[in-house]
C-alpha positions, 0 to 999 in steps of 0.5 A: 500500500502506497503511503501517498494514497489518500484516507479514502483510497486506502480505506477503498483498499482495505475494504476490498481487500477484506472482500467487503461491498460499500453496502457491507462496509457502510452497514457495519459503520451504520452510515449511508453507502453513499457516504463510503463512496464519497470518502473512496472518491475523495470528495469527503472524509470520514469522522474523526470518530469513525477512524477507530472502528474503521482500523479495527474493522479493516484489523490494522492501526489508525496509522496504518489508516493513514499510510504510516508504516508500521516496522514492527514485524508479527511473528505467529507462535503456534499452538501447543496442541490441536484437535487433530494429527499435527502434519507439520503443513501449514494449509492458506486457501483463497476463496472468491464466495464458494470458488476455490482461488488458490491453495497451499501447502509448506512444511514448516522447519524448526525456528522461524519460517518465511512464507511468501504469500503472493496472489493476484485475482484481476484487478480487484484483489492483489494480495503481497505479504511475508507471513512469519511463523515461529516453531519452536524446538519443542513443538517439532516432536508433536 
């Protein structure tokens, strides 16, 4: 995400990256459609008391809202135990409503391990990341 963008661009971004429709997204903020589409088009912005939901909807910071980047980096412990045979596969699948998109598999390795994640569904979705898993020593003999 490009830190030039304005507010309304990036909330156009996020909303569409979270697979939301103005409607959805208006309903959820209890305001008119029509407001959400004048803050993408950058005729208006939203209130300043509507940018703490905003964030937490879109789950990111308010200065994330405003094109700051953050530097620290997430790192995911995973779970002691699970319900199930523990594989050592780390499963994403990218649905668009019931279609399957794209799926994945990686083997994780003890330490941290690096996944890239790249997908591009036209030009309505286009998803870049490093997602960063750390697997503890102890949790390679489950």
């Amino acid at each position: 995400m490009n830190s030039k963008n304005t507010v309304g661009e990036r909330i156009a971004y996020y909303r569409r990256l979270n697979a939301m429709t103005q409607e959805d997204f208006a309903k959820k903020l209890n305001v008119s459609t029509q407001a959400v589409s004048k803050w993408e088009q950058k005729i208006t912005s939203p209130d300043i008391m509507l940018l703490p939901e905003i964030a937490k909807l879109f789950c990111i910071s308010i200065d994330e809202l405003f094109g700051m980047k953050i530097n620290t980096e997430p790192v995911f412990n995973l779970v002691q135990s699970v319900p199930w045979n523990d594989d050592r596969k780390i499963r994403f699948a990218i649905y668009h409503g019931k279609k399957l998109i794209q799926q994945s598999e990686y083997e994780l390795q003890s330490g941290t391990n690096e996944i890239n994640i790249h997908f591009d569904y036209g030009k309505a979705y286009s998803i870049n990341g490093l997602c960063k898993m750390n697997m503890q020593k102890n949790q390679t003999d489950l």
